[in-house]
C-alpha positions as CSV (number, residue, x, y, z in Angstrom):
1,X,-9.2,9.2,19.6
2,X,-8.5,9.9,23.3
3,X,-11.5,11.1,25.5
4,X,-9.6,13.6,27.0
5,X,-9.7,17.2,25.3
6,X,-6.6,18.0,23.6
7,X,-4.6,20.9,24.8
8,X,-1.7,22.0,22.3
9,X,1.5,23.8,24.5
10,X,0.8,27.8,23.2
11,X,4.6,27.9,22.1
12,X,7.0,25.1,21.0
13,X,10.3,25.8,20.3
14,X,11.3,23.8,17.2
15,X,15.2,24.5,17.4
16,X,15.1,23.5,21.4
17,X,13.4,20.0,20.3
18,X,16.0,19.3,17.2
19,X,18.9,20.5,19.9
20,X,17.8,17.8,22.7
21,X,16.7,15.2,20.3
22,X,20.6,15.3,18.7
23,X,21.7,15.0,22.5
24,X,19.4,11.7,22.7
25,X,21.0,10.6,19.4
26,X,24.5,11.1,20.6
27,X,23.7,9.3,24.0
28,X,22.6,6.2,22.0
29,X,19.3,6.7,22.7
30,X,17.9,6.4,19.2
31,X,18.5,4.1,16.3
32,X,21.9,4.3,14.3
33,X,20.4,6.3,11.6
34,X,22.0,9.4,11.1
35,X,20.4,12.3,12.9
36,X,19.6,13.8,9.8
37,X,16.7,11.1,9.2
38,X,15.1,12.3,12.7
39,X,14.8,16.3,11.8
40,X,12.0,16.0,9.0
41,X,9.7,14.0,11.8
42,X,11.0,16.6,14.4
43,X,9.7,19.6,12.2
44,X,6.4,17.2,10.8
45,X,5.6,16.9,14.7
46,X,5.8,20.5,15.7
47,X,4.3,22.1,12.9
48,X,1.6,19.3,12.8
49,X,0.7,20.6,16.5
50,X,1.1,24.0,15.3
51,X,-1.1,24.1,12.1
52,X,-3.4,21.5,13.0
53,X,-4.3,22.5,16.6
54,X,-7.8,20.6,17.0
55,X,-6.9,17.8,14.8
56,X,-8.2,14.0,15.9
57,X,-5.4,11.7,16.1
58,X,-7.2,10.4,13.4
59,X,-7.3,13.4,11.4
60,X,-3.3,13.7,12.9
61,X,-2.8,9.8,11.6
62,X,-3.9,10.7,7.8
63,X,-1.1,13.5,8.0
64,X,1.4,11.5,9.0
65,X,0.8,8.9,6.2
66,X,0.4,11.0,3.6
67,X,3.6,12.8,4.7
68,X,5.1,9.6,5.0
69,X,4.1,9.0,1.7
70,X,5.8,12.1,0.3
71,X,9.0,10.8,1.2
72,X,11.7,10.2,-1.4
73,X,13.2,7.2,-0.5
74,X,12.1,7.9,3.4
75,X,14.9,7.1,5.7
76,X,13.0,5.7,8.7
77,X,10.7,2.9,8.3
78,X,6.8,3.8,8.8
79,X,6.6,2.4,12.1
80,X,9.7,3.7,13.8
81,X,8.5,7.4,12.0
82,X,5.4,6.8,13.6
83,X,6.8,5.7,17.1
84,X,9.4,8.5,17.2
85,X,6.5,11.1,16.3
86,X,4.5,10.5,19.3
87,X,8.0,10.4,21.3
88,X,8.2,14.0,20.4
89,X,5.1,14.9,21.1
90,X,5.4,13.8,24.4
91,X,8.7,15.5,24.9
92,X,6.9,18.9,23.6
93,X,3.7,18.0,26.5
94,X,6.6,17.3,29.3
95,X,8.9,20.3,28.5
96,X,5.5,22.5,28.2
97,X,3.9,21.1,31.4
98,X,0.9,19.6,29.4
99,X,-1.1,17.2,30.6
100,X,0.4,13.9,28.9
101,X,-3.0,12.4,28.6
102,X,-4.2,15.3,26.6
103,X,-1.2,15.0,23.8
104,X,-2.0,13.6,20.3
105,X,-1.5,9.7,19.1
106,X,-1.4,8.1,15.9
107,X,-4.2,5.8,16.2
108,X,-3.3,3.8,12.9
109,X,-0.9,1.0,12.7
110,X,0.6,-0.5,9.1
């Protein structure tokens, strides 16, 4: 868990994160997997700021597997879920002018 005290944005506009990550996606900035495989992990990363505000990472890290785990016939692989997760997260903390140390991580690697 990081030492500094998380700080969650006080409003984070889901529809503005799916609308720039489909930008990145038609840029080439992620993987060819449709775009449709990203929205689920943009939603999981918002509402997971949103609903669990003072989660740990590790607390955040047992969410994401056991959503991960929910998947039928998940789409992404763990690890680039899990990668792309904390991507958004960052994007929320720079769009929100967060401090970037202060944003969650998923501690736990498979």
């Amino acid at each position: 868990m990081s030492s500094v005290p998380l700080s969650i944005p006080a409003v984070i506009n889901v529809d503005a994160e799916i609308d720039y990550w489909r930008q990145k996606h038609i840029g080439g900035h992620l993987s060819s997997a449709s775009f449709g495989h990203y929205i689920p992990w943009i939603k999981f990363a918002c509402d997971s700021l949103i609903t669990h505000a003072k989660a740990s990472d590790e607390q955040r890290d047992f969410a994401f597997q056991d959503h991960y785990a929910a998947q039928i016939m998940a789409k992404l692989s763990q690890d680039v879920a899990r990668d792309f997760v904390e991507k958004v997260w960052e994007h929320v903390y720079l769009t929100s002018h967060h401090d970037q140390n202060a944003r969650p991580r998923l501690s736990a690697r498979a």
